[in-house]
C-alpha positions in Angstrom: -62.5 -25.6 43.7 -66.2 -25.4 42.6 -66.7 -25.9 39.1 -67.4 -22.5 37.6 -68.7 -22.3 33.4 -68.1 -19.3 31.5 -71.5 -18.5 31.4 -71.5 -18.1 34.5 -69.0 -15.7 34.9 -68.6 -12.2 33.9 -65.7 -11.4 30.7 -62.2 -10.1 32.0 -62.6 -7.4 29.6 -64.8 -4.8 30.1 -67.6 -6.6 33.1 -69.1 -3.3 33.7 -70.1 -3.0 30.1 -71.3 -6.1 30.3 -73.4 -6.6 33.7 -74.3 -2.7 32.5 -76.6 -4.2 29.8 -78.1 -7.1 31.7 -79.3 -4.3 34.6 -80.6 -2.8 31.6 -82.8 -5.3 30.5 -83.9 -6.0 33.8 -85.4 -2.7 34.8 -87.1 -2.7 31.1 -88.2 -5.8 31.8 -89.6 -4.9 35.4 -91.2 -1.5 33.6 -92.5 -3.2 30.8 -93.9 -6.2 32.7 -96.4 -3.4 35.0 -96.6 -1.0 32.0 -98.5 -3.8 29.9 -100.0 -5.7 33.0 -101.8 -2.0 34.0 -102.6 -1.4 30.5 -104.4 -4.8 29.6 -105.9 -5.0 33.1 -107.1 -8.2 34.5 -108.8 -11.3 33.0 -112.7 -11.0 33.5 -113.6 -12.4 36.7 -110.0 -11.1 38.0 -107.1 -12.4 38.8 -108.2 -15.4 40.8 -110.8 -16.7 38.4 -109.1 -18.5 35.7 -110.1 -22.0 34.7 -108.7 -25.1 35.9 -107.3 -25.3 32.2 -105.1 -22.5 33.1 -103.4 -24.2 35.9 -103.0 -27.4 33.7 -101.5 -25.5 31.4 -99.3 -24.2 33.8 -98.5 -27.8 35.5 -97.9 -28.9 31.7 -94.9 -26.4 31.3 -93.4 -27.4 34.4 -92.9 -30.9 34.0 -92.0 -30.3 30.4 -89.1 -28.8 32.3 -88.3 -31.2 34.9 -86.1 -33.4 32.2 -84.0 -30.1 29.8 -83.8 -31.6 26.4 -79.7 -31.3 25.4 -79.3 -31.3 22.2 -76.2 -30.0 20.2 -78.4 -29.1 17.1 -79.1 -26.0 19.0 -76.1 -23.5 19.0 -76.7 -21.2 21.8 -77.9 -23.0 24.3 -78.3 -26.9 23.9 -81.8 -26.9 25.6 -85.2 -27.2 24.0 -87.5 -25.1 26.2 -91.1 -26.6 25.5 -92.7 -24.2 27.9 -92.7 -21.6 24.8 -95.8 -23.3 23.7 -97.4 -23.4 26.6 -96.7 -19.6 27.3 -97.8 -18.4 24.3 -100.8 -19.8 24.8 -101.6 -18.9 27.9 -100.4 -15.4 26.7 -103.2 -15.2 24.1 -106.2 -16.8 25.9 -105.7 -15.6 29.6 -103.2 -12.4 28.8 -99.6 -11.2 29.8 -99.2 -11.6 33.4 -100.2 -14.9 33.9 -98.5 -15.7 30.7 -95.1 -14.4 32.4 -95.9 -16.1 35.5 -95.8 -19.8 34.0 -92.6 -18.5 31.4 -90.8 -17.0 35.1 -91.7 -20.4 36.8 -90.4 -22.6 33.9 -87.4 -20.5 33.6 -86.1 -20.5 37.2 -87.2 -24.2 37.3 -84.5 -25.1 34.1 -81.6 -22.6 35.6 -81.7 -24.5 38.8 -81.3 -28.3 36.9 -78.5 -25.9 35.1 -77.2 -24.5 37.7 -76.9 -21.4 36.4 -75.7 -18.7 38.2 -78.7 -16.4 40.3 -77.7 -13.3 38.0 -77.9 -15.3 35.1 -81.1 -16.9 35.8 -82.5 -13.2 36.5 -81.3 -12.1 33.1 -82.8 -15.1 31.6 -86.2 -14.3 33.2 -86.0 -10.4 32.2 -84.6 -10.8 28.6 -87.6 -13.6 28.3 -89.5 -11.2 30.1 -89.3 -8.2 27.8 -89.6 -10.4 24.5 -92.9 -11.5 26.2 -94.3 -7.5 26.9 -92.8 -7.6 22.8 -95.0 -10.2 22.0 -98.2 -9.1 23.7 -98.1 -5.6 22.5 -97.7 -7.1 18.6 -100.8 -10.0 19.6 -102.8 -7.0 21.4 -102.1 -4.3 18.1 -103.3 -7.1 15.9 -106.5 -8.3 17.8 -107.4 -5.2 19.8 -107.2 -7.4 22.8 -110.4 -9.5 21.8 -111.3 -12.9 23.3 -109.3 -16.0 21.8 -111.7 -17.6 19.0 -109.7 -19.0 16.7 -110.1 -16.8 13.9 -107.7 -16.2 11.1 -106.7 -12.8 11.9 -105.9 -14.6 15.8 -104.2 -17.4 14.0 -102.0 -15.0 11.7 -101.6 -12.4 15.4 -100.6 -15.5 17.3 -97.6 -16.6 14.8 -96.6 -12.7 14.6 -96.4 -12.6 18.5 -94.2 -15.8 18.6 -92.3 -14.8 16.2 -91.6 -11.1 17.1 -91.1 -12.8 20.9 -88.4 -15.7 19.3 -86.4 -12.5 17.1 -86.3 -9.7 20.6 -85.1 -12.9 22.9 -82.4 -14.2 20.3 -81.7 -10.2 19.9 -80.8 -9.7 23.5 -79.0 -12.4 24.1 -76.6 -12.2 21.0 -76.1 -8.7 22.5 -75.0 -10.2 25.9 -72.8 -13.0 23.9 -71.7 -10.4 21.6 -70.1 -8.2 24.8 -68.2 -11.8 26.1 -66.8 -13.0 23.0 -66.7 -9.3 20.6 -68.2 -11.3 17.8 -70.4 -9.5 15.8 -73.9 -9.0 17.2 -75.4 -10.0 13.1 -73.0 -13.3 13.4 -74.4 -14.4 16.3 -78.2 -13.4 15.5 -77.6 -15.5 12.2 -76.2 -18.8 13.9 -78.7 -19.1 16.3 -81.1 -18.5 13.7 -79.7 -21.1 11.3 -79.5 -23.6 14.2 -83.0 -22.8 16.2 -85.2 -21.9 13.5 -87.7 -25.4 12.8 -87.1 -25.8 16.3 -89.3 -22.4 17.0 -92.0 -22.4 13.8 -92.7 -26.0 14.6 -93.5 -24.3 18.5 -95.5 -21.5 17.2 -97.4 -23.4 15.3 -98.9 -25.8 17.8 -99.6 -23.0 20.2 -102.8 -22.3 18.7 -104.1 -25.6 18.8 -103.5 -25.5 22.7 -105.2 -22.4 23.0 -108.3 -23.9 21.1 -107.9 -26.6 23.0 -107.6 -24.7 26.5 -110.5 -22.4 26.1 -113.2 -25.5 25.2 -112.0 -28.3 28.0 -108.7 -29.1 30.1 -108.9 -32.4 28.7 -108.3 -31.2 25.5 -105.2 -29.3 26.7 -104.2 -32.8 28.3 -105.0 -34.6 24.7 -102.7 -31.9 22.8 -100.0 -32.3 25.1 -99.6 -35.7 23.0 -98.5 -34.0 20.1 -96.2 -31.4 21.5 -94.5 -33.9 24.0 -94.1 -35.8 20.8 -91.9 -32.9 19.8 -90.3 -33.1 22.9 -89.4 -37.2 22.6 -88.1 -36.6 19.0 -85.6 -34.0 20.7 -84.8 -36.5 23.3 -84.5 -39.3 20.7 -82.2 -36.6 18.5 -80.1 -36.0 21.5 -80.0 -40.4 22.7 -78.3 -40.3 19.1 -76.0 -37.5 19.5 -75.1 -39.1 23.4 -74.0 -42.2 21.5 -72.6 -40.9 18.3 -70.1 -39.2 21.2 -69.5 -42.4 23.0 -67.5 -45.7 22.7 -69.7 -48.9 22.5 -67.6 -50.9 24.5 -66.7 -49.1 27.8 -69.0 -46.2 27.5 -66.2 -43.5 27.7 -66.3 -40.7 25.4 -64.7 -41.3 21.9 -62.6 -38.6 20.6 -65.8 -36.5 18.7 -67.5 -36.1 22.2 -63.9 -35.5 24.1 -63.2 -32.9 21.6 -66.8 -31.2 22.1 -65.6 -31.4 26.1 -62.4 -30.5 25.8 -64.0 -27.1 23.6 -66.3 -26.1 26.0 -63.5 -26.4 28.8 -60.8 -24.4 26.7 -63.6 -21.6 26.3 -64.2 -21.4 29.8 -60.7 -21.2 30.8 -60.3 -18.0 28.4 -62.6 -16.6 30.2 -61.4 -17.0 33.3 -57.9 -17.6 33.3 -56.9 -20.5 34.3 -55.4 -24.1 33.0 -56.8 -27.0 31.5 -54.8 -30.1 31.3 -55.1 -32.8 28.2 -53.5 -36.4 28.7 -53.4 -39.3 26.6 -52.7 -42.6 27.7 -51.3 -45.6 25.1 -51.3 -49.1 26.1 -48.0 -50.9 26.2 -48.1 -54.2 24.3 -51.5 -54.5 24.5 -51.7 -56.0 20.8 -50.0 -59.2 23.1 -52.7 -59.1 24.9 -55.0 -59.6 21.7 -52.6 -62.0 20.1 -52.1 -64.4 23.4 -55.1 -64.5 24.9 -57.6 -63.3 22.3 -59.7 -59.8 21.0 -62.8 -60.7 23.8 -60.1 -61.0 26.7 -58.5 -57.6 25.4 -62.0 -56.0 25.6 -62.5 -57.2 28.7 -59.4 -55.7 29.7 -60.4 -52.3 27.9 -63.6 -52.5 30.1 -61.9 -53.8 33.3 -59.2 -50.8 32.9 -62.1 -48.0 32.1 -63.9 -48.8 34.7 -60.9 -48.4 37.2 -60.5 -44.5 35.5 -63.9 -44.1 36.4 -63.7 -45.1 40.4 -63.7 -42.0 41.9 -63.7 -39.8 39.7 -63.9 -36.1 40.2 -66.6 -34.0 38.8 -65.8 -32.0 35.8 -62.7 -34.8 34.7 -63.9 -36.5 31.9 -62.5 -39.6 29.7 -62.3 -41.3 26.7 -61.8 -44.1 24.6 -59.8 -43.1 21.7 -59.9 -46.4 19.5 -57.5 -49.0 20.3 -55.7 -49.1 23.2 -55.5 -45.3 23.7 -57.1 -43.4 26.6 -57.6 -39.8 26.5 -58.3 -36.9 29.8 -59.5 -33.9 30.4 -59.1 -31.6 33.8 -59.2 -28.0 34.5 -57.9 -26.0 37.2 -61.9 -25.2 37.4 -62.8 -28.8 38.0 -60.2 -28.7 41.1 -57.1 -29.9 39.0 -53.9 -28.6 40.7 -50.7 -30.0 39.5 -51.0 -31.8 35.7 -48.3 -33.8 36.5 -50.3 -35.6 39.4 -53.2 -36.4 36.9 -50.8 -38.0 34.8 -49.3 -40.0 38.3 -52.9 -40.7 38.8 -53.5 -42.1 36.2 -50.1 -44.6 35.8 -51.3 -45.9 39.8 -54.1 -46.9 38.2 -52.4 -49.4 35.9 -50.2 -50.4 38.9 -52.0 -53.9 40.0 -52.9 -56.4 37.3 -56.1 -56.9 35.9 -57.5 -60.7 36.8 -59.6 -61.9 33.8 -61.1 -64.8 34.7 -58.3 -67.1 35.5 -55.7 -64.7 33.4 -54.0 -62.2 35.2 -52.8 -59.5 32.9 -50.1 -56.7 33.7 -50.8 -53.5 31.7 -48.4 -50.8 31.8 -48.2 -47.4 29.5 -47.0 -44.0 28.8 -48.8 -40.8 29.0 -48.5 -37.4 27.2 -49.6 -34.6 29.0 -50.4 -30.9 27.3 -51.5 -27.6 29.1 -53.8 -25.0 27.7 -52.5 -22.3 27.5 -49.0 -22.8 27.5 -48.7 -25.7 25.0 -51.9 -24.8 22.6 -54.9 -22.7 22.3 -57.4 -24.5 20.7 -57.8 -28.7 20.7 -56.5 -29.6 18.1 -53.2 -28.0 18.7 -53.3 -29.7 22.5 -53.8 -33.0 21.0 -51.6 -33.4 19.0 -48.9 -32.3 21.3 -50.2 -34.5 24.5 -50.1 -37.7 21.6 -46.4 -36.0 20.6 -45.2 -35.6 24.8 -46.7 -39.5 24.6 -44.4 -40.8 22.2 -42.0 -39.1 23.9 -42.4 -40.5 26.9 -42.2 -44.3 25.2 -39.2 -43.3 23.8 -37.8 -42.2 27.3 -38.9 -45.5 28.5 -41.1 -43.1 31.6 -44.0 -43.0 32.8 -45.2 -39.8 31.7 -44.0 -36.6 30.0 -45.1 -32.8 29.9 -44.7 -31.7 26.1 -41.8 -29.5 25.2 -41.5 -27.7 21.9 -38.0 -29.8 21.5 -40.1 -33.1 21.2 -42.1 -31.5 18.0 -39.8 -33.1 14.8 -43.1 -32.3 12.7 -43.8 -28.3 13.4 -44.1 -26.1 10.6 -40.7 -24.9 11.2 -38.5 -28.0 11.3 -40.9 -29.1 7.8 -39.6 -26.6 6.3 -36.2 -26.7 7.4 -36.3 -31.0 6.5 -37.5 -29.3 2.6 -34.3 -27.5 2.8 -32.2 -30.1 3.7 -33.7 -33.0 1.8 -33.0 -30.6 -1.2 -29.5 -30.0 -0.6 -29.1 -33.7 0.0 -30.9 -34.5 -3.6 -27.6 -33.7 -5.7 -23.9 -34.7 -4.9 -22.5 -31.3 -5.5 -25.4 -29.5 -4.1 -23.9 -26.4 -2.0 -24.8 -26.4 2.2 -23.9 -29.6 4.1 -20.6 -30.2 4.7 -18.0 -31.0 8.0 -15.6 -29.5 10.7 -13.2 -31.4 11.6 -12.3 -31.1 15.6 -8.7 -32.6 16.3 -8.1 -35.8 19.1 -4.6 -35.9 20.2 -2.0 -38.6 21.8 -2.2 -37.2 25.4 1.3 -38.9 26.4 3.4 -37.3 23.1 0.5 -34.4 21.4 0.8 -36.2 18.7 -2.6 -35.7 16.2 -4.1 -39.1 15.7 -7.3 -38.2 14.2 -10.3 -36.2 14.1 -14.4 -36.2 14.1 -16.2 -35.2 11.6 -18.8 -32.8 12.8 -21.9 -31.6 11.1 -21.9 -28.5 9.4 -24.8 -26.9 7.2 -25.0 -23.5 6.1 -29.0 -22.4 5.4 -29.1 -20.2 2.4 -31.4 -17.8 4.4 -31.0 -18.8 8.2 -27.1 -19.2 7.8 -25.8 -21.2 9.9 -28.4 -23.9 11.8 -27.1 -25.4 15.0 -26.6 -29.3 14.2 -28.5 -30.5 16.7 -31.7 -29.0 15.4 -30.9 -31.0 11.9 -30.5 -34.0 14.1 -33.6 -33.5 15.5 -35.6 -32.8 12.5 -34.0 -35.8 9.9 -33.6 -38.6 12.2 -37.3 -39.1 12.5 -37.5 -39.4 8.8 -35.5 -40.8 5.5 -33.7 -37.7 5.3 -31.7 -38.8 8.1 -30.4 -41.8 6.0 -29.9 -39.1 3.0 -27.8 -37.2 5.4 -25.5 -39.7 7.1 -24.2 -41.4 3.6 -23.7 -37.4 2.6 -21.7 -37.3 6.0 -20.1 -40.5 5.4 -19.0 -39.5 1.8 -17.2 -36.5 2.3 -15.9 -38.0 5.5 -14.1 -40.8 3.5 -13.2 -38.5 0.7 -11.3 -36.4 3.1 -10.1 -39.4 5.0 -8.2 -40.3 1.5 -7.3 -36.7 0.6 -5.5 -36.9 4.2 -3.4 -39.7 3.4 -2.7 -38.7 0.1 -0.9 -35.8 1.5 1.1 -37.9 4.0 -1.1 -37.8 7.2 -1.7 -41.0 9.0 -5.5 -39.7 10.9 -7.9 -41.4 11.8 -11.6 -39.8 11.3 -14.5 -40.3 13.5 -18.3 -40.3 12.4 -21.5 -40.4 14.4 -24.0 -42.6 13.4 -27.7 -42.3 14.3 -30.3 -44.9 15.3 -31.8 -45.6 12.2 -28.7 -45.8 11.0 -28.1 -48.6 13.3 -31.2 -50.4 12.2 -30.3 -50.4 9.5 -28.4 -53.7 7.4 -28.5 -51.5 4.2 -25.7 -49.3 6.1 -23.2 -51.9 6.5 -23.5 -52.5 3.0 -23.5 -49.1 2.0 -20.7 -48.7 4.2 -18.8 -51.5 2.9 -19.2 -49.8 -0.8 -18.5 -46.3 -0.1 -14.7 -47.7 1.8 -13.9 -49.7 -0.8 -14.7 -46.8 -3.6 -12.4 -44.7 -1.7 -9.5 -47.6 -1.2 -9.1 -46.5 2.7 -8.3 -49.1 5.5 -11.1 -49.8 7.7 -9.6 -49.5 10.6 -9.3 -45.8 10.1 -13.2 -45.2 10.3 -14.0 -44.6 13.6 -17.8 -44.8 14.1 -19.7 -43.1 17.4 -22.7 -44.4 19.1 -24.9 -43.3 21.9 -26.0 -45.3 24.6 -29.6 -44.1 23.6 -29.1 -45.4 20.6 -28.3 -48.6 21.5 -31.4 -49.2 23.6 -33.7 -48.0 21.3 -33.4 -51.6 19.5 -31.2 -53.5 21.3 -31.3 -56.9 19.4 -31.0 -55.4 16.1 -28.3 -52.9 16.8 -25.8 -55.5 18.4 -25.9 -57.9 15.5 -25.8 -54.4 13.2 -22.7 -53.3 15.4 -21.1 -56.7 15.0 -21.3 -57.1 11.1 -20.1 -53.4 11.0 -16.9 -54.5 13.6 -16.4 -57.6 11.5 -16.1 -55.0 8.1 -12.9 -53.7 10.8 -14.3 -50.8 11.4 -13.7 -48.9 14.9 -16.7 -48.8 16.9 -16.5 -45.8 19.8 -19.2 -45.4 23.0 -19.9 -41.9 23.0 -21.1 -39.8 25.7 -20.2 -42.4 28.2 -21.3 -42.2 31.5 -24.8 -40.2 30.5 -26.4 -43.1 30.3 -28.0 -46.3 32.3 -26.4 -49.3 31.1 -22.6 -48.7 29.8 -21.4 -51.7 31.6 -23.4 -54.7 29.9 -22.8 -52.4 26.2 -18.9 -52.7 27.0 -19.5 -56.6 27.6 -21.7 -57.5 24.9 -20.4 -55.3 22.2 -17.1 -55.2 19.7 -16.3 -51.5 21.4 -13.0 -50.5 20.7 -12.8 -47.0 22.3 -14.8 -45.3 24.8 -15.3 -41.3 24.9 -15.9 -39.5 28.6 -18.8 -37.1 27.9 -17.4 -33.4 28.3 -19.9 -33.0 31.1 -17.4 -34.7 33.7 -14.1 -33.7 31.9 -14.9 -29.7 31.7 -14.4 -28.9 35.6 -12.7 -32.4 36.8 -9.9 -30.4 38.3 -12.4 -28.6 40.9 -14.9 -31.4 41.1 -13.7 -34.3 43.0 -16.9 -36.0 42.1 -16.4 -35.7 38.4 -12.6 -36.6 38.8 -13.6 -40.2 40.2 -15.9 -40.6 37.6 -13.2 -39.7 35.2 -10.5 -41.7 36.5 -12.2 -44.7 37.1 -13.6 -44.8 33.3 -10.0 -44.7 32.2 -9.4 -47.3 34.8 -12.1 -49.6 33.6 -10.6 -48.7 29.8 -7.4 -50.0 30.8 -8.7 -53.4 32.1 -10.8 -53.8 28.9 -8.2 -53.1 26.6 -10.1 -50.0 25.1 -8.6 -46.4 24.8 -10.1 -43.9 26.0 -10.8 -40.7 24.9 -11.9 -37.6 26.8 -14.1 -34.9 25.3 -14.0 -31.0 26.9 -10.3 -30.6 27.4 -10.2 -26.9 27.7 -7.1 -26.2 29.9 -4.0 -27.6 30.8 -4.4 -28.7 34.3 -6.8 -30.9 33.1 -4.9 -32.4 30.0 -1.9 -33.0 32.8 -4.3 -34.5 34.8 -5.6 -36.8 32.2 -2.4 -37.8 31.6 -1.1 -38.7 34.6 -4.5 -41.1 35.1 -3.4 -42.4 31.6 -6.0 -41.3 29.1 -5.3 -42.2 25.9 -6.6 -39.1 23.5 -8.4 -35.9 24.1 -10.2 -33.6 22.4 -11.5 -29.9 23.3 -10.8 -26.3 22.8 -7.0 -26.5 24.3 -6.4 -27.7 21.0 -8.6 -26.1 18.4 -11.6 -25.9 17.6 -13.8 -27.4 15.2 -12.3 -26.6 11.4 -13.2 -26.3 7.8 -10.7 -29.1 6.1 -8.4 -26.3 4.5 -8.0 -24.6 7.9 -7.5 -28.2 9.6 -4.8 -29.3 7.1 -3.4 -25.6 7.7 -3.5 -26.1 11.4 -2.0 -29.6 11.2 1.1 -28.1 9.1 1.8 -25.5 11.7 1.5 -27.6 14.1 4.0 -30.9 13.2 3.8 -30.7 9.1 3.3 -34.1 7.1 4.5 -37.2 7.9 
């Protein structure tokens, strides 16, 4: 697909309105252009019998064309047309028409290096146009259409005429602009203003001096042309400056002020037409390895190496940048010809597929890349940028390649802050009201006789009610609050543990434990100090860890995992089987139970898939010497059936459901009474 730029496209909303006004000023501009050409008549001599000057002149504002000065200092449009001063002056010494002739020529000269659009380029030309018939009237109302001197009073009609020219063509084309966007026609006369003004005076200004100098020798226009193309090279130098304020020094990529200025421009363009643009950032893996082993200039070679290779073949409109470090950033739009984000981000990861041969090092680079779709994950840049770098952490985390952001993956939105305020403050006092536990009942399979129970997360929002514990998961464990909420859980775990063999119960309780937790050596020793306050037996804790968990650090857990076995404590491999690597965690770790993740227990019965799965994990338990414990019992059929494979315990709805500990100790005396 072609490239297409807004402003080269007509708004969604209302395009008759808006290609209305444009036809508009085009037939003014066609009516004014022979109303003021008929009334001024032609040059003496006629037509053909201007000076050589004249055609200079006209050359001059050509070429000052051939090379469009870009620079952001000017809002509207980022190009410093120096054939104004050329026009103006060949409006006042040789008159309108071949005044518009050169401005026409110049301007269809710049939209074509543009590529601007053919009805845009014939606005530009008519809305130039009619500011130009503006002009002359206010030059010819002042001087009575006499013969260019120099005097004052020209000097003083001159300036009037550029400026009255500079305030209709800003005028009309905040109109247009105003139409697109709906901002306010006086907001949009003010900022070009603001940003074009010295710009403009300094070009009014030096008109008259070429039309002094045009009317005495065309080597005098060629000697003035110093000055104003000395105008022209201070733009250029403004703009050099600007092109490498918005660049890294080392590969020449963008850096993140000129990516954001991209990205902008491509989010506004998009708006107006509809369609996607795609923002993915890429983060070395271990490249500080790189630094540390083989030095900073062999990592900057690498940087260089590696940019280069996202610059083979690239497609136009994709653009790319250095963000600092060993971060990467991309931009794509479905107007550039992007198709499927997800490919980008595939594209990308082949590139970092063969290593990089530095000298007589060969490096391997890998990394993971967040990806983040306007409109559908942000509006505006700084919203998708944050969540491509939040998708890319995500992605490390997942150990993949790549992932698409997903609100889910967001642990800092505004939301989950405030809900980690709420929490942190009910965690801040012992007594506080808000987080407490259910307890959910395991039971002997081969007598239905209650062994214990797991402690499951509870916290009662005073405004929300009741928040779903996996979103307090998922908003504490990425900060202290999670450590805050795991001794609260722990606390009134134990306390309940004691108050349930003070009544006579002989229960086990089971607690899950989170990463950081894991990390963690303060938690042994805060575990060790909370059992002992309590004067329960070890053995009766039952802690539960994830798979995920365990790869997260996996050096740091197992020796964390061992001290905490050592203490005597139970350790149980949850969720088993939704993992990658269950196997080597039952050979290198103190496990003493493993629990069948619901997800193959639920439908066993009907699923002969599932009820291999099943059976064989109870198998494997039995040759290890760990019980087993299956999660999801909901019926009978499959509590016989996980029975007759010889389960040790289960857990699920076909015994109760999670309970406050009043209706569990109620439930418990229905059921059997104390021991």
């Amino acid at each position: 697909m072609a490239t297409t730029l807004m402003r080269n496209t007509a708004p969604r909303e209302h395009p008759g309105r808006y290609y209305a006004f444009m036809a508009l000023v085009a037939v003014c501009a066609i009516g004014g252009a022979v109303a003021v050409t008929a009334y001024g008549g032609a040059p003496d001599g006629g037509w053909f019998s201007v000076p050589f000057a004249f055609w200079f002149t006209a050359g001059l504002a050509l070429v000052a064309e051939l090379r469009p000065t870009r620079w952001g200092g000017l809002w509207m449009s980022p190009i410093a047309s120096i054939y104004f001063v050329y026009v103006l002056a060949t409006l006042v010494t040789w008159g309108f028409l071949p005044a518009l002739i050169v401005q026409s020529g110049a301007i269809f000269l710049l939209s074509a290096q543009i590529k601007s659009a053919a009805w845009r380029t014939v606005f530009n030309i008519s809305q130039q146009g009619v500011a130009l018939c503006v002009g002359w009237l206010v030059w010819h109302a002042l001087t009575q259409g006499s013969a260019w001197t120099g005097s004052l009073t020209q000097l003083l009609a001159v300036l009037a005429a550029g400026t009255v020219w500079t305030l209709t063509s800003w005028s009309l084309v905040a109109t247009r602009q105003g139409l697109r966007t709906d901002t306010p026609w006086s907001d949009l006369f003010a900022q070009w203003g603001r940003s074009e003004w010295a710009l403009r005076v300094t070009q009014i200004a030096i008109a008259p001096i070429l039309a002094t100098a045009a009317m005495s020798s065309w080597w005098l226009v060629a000697a003035s042309a110093i000055p104003i193309f000395s105008v022209y090279r201070i733009l250029q130098a403004a703009a050099d400056r600007e092109q490498e304020a918005n660049h890294d020094p080392l590969t020449g990529l963008l850096n993140r002020k000129g990516f954001q200025q991209v990205v902008d421009g491509k989010i506004t363009d998009a708006g107006e037409t509809g369609t996607a643009v795609a923002v993915l950032i890429l983060d070395l893996d271990r490249f500080a390895d790189v630094n540390s082993a083989l030095g900073h200039e062999i990592g900057d070679k690498l940087l260089v190496e590696l940019s280069q290779r996202f610059l083979a073949d690239k497609p136009p409109g994709k653009a790319i940048a250095r963000l600092g470090g060993d971060e990467f950033a991309f931009v794509w739009s479905e107007l550039d010809g992007m198709t499927d984000p997800l490919e980008c981000a595939r594209e990308i990861r082949a590139r970092l597929d063969a290593p990089i041969v530095l000298g007589d090092a060969s490096v391997e680079i890998d990394g993971s890349v967040g990806i983040a779709v306007f409109p559908d994950d942000g509006s505006d840049f700084q919203t998708l940028f944050r969540h491509a770098d939040i998708a890319m952490y995500e992605s490390k985390q997942r150990t993949s390649s790549f992932a698409r952001y997903a609100p889910e993956f967001d642990h800092h939105s505004p939301e989950r802050l405030l809900l980690l305020g709420d929490v942190r403050r009910a965690l801040d006092h012992p007594d506080a009201p808000g987080v407490n536990l259910y307890y959910q009942p395991q039971v002997r399979l081969v007598d239905g006789e209650v062994i214990g129970a797991e402690a499951l997360l509870r916290y009662n929002h005073p405004e929300r009610g009741m928040v779903n514990p996996a979103e307090i998961i998922e908003t504490a464990e990425h900060s202290s609050v999670m450590r805050m909420l795991t001794e609260r859980v722990v606390d009134i775990a134990l306390r309940q543990l004691r108050a349930w063999n003070d009544s006579g119960y002989d229960l086990r309780m089971a607690v899950n434990v989170s990463v950081r937790d894991l990390q963690s050596l303060e938690f042994t020793d805060f575990l060790t100090e909370r059992i002992e306050a309590y004067g329960v037996n070890a053995s009766k804790l039952q802690l539960e860890i994830t798979e995920s968990a365990l790869m997260a650090d996996p050096r740091r857990v197992v020796v964390n995992v061992q001290r905490l076995s050592d203490l005597g404590v139970g350790i149980s491999l949850d969720d088993f089987g939704t993992g990658f690597s269950s196997m080597q965690h039952l050979r290198r770790l103190p496990v003493t139970e493993i629990k069948i993740d619901k997800s193959f227990v639920t439908n066993l019965v009907d699923d002969p898939d599932n009820a291999a799965i099943v059976s064989t994990t109870i198998d494997l338990g039995r040759a290890l010497d760990v019980e087993v414990v299956a999660e999801g019992v909901e019926d009978e059929n499959t509590c016989k059936q996980l029975e007759g494979w010889g389960c040790h315990a289960g857990q699920g709805w076909l015994f109760a459901k999670p309970m406050a500990s009043d209706a569990f100790e109620r439930w418990m005396a229905d059921r059997r009474g104390p021991r």
